[in-house]
VMD Tcl script that builds the backbone (N, CA, C; Angstrom):
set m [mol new atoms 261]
animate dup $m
set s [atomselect $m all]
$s set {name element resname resid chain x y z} {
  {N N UNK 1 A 0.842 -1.156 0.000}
  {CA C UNK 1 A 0.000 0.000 0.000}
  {C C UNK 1 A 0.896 1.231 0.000}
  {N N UNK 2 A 0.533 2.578 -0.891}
  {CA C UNK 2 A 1.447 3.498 -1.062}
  {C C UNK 2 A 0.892 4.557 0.409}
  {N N UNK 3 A 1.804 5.349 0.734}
  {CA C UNK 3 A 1.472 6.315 1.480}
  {C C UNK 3 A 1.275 7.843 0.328}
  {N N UNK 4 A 0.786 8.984 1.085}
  {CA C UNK 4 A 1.132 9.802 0.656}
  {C C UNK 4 A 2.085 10.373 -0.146}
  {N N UNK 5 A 3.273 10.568 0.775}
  {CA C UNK 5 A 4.456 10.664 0.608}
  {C C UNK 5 A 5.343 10.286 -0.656}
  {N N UNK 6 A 4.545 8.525 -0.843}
  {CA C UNK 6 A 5.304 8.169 -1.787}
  {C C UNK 6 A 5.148 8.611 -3.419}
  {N N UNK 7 A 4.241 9.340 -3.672}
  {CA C UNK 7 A 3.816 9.560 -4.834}
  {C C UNK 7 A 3.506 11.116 -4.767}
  {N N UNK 8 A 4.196 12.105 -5.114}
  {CA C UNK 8 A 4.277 13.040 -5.145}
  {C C UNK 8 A 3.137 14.086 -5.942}
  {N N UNK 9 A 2.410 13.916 -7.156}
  {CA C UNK 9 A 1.579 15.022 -7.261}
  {C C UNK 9 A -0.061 13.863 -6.765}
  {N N UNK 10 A -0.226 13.405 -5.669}
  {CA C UNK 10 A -0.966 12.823 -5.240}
  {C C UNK 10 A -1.760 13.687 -4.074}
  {N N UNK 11 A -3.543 14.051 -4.353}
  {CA C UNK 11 A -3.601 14.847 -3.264}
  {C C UNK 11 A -4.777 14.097 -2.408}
  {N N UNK 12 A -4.955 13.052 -2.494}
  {CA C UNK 12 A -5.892 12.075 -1.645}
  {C C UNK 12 A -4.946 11.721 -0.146}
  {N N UNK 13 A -5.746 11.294 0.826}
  {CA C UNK 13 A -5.607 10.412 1.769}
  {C C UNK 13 A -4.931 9.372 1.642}
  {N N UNK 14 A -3.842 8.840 2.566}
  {CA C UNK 14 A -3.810 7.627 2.289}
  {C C UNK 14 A -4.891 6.551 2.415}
  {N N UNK 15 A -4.717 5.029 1.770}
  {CA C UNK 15 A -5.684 3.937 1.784}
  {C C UNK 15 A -5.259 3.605 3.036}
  {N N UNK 16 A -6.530 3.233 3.353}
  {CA C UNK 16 A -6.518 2.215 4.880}
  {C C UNK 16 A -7.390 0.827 4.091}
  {N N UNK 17 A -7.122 -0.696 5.023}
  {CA C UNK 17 A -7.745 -1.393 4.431}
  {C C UNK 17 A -9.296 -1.543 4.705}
  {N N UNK 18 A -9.912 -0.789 5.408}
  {CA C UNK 18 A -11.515 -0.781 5.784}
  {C C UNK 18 A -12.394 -0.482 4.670}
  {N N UNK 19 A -11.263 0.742 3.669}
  {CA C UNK 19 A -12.382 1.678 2.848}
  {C C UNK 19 A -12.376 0.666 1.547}
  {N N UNK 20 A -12.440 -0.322 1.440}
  {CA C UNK 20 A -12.825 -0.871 0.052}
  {C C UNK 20 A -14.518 -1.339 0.463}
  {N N UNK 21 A -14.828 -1.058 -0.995}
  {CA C UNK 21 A -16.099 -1.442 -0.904}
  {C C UNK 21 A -16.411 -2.820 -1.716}
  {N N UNK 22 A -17.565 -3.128 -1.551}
  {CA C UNK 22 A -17.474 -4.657 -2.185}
  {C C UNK 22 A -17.954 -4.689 -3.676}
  {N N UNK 23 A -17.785 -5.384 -4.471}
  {CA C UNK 23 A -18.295 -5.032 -5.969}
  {C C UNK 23 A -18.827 -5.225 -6.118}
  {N N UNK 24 A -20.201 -4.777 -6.907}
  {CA C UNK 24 A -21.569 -4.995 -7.219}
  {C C UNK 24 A -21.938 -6.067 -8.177}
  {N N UNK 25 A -20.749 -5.787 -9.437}
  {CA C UNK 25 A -20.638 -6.785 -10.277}
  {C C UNK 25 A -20.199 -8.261 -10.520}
  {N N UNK 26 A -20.576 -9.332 -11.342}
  {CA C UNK 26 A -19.420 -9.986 -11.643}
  {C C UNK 26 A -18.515 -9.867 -12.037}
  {N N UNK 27 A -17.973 -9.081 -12.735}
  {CA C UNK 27 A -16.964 -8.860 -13.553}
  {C C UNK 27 A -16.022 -8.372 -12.497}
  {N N UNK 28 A -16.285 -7.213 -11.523}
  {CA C UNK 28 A -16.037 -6.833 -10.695}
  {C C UNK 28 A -15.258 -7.862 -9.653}
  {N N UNK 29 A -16.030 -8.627 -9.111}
  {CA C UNK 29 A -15.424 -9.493 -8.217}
  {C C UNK 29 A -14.548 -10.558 -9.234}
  {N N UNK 30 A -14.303 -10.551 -10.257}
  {CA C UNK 30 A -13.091 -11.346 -10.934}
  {C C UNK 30 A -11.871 -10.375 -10.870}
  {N N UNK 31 A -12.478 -9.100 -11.483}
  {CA C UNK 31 A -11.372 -8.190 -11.563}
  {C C UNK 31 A -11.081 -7.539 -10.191}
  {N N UNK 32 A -11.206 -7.664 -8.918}
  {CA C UNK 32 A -11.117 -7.516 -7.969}
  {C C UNK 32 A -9.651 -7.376 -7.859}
  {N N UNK 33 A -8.585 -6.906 -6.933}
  {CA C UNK 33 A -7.356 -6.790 -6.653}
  {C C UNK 33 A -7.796 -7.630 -5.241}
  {N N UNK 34 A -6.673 -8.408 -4.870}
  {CA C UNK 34 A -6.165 -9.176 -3.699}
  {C C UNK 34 A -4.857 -9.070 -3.627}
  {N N UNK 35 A -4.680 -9.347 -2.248}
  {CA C UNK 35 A -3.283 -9.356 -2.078}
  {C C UNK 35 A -2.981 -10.770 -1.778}
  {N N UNK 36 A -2.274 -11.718 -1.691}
  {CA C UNK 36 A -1.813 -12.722 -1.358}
  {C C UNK 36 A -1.269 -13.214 0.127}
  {N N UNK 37 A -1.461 -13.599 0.682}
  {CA C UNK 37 A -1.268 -14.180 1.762}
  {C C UNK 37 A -0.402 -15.494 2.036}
  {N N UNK 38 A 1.279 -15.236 2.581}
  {CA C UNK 38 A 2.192 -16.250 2.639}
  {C C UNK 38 A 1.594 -16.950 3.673}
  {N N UNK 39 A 1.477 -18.199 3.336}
  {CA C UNK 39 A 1.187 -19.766 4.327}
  {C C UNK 39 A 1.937 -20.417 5.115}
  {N N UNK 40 A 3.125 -20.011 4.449}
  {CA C UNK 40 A 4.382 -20.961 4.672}
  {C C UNK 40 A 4.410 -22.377 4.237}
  {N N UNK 41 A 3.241 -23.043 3.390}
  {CA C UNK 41 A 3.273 -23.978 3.027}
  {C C UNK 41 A 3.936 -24.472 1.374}
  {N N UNK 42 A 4.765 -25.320 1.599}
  {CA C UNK 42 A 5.623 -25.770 0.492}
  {C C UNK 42 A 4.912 -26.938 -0.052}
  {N N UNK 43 A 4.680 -27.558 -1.197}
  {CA C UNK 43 A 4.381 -28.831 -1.867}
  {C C UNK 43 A 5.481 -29.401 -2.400}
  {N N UNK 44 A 6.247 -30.620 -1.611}
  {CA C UNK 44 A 7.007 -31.259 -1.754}
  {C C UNK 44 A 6.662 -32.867 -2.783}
  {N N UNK 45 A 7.533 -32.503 -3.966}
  {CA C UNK 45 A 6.688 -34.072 -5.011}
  {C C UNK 45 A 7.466 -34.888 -4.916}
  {N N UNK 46 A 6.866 -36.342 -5.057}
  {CA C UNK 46 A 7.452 -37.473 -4.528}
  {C C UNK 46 A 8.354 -37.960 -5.813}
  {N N UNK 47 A 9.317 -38.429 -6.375}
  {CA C UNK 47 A 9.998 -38.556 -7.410}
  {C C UNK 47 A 9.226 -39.363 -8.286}
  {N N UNK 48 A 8.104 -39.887 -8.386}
  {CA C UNK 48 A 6.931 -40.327 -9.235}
  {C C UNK 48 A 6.365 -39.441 -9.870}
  {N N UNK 49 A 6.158 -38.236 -9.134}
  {CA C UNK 49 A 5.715 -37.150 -9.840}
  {C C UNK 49 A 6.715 -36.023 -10.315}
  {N N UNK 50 A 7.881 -36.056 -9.768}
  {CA C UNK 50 A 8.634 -35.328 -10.598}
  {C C UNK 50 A 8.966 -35.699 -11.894}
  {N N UNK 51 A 9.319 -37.215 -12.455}
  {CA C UNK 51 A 9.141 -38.248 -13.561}
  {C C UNK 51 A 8.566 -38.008 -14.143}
  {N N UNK 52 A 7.091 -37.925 -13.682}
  {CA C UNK 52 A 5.456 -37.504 -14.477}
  {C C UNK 52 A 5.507 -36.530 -15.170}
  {N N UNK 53 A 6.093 -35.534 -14.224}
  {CA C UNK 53 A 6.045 -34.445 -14.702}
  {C C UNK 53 A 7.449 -33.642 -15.979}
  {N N UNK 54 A 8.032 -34.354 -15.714}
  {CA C UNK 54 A 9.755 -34.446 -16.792}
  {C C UNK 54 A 9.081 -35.091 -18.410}
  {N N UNK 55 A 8.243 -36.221 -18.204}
  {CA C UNK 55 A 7.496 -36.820 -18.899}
  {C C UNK 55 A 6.619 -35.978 -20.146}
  {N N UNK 56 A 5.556 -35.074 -18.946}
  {CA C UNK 56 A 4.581 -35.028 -19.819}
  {C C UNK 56 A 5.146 -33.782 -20.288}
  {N N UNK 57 A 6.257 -33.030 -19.969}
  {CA C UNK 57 A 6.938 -31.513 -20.746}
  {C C UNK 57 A 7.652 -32.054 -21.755}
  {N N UNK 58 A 8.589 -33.334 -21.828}
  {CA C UNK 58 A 9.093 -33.997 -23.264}
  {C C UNK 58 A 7.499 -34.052 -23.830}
  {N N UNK 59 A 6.637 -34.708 -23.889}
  {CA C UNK 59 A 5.543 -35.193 -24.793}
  {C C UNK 59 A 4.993 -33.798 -25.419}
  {N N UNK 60 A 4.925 -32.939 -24.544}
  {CA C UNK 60 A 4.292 -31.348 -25.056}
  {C C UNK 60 A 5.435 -30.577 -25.594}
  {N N UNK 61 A 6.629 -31.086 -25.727}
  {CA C UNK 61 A 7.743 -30.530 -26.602}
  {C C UNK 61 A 7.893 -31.148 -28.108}
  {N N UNK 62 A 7.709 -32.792 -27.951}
  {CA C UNK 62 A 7.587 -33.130 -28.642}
  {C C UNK 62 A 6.124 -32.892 -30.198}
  {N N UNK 63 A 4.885 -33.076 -29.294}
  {CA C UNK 63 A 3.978 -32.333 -30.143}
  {C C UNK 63 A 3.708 -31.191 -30.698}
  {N N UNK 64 A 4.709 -30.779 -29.804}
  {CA C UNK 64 A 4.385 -28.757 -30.794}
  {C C UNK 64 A 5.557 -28.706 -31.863}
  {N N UNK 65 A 6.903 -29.621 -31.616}
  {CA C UNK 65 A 7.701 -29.869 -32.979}
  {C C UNK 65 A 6.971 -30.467 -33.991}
  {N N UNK 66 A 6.340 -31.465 -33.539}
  {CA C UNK 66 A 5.696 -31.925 -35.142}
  {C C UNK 66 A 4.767 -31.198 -34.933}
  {N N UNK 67 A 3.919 -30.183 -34.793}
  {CA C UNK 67 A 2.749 -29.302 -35.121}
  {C C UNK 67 A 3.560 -28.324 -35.873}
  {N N UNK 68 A 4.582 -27.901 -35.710}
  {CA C UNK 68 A 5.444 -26.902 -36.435}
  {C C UNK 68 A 5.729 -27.604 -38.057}
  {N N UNK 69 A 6.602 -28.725 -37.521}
  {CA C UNK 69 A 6.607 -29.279 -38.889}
  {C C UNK 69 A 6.010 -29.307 -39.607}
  {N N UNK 70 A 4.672 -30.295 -39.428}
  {CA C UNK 70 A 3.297 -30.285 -39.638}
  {C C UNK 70 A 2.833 -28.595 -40.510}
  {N N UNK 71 A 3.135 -27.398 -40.082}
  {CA C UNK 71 A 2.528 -26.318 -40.816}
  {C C UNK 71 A 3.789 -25.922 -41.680}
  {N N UNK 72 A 4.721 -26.300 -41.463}
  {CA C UNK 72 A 6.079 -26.133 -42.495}
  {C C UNK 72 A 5.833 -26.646 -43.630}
  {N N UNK 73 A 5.223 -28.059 -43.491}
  {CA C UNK 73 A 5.122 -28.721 -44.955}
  {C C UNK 73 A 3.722 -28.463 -45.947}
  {N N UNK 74 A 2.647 -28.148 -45.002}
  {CA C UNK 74 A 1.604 -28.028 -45.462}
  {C C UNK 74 A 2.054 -26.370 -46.053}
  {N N UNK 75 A 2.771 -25.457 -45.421}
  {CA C UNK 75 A 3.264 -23.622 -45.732}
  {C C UNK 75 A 3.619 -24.158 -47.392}
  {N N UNK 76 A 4.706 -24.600 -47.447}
  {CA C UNK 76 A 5.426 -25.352 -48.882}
  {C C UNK 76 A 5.226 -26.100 -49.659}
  {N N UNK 77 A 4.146 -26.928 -49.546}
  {CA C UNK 77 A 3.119 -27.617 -50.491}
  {C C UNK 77 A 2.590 -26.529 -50.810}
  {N N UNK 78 A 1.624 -25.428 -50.264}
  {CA C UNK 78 A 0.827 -24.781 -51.017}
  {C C UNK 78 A 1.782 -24.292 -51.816}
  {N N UNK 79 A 2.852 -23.094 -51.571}
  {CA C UNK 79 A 3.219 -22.446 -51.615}
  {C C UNK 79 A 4.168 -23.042 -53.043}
  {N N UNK 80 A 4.778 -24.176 -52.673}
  {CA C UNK 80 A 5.685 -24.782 -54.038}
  {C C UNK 80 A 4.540 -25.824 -54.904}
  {N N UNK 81 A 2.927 -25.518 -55.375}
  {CA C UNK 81 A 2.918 -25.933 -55.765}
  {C C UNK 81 A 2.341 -25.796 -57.262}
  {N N UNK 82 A 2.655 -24.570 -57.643}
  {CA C UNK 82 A 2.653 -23.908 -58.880}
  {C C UNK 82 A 3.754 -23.900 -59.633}
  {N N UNK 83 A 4.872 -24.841 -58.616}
  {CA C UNK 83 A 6.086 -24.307 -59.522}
  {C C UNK 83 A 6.185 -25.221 -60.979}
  {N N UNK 84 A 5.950 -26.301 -60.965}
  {CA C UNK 84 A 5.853 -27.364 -61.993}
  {C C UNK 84 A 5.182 -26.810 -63.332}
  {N N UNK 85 A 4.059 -25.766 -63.165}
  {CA C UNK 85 A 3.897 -25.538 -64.289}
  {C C UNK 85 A 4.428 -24.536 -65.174}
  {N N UNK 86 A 5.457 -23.865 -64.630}
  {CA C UNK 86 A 5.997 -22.645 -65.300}
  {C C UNK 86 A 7.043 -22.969 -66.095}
  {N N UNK 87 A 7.594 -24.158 -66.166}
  {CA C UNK 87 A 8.111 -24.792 -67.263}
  {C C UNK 87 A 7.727 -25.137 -68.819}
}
mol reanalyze $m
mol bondsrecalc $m
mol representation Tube
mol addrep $m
């Protein structure tokens, strides 16, 4: 939270956390600002799931290379395939 001070052609009050009001909208309460709150809680993965997870980032590396490929060849088929007749 900024103070006064910190923002110089600023001529409001500082925020306290009481004065928020609640949002009327949906949209509103999505777009809402929060602040986050440390837990101190860590999620420690068991080496089954670190595996899993090493796993399924090769497989989603692997499919977006051949999706690339995949639009490389289909780009150059269209693209080279007028050339045959200009002979």
């Amino acid at each position: 939270m900024l103070d006064k001070g910190q923002i110089r052609d600023w001529e409001g009050a500082p925020e306290t956390k009481g004065e928020a009001t609640a949002p009327r909208s949906i949209a509103g309460r999505i777009m809402e600002g929060r602040e986050a709150v440390p837990t101190g809680e860590r999620v420690i993965l068991t080496p089954e799931q670190v595996n899993a997870r090493k796993r399924r980032g090769q497989w989603l590396a692997l499919a977006l290379f051949a999706f690339v490929i995949i639009v490389f060849v289909l780009t150059m088929s269209k693209v080279g395939g007028g050339l045959p007749e200009r002979m």
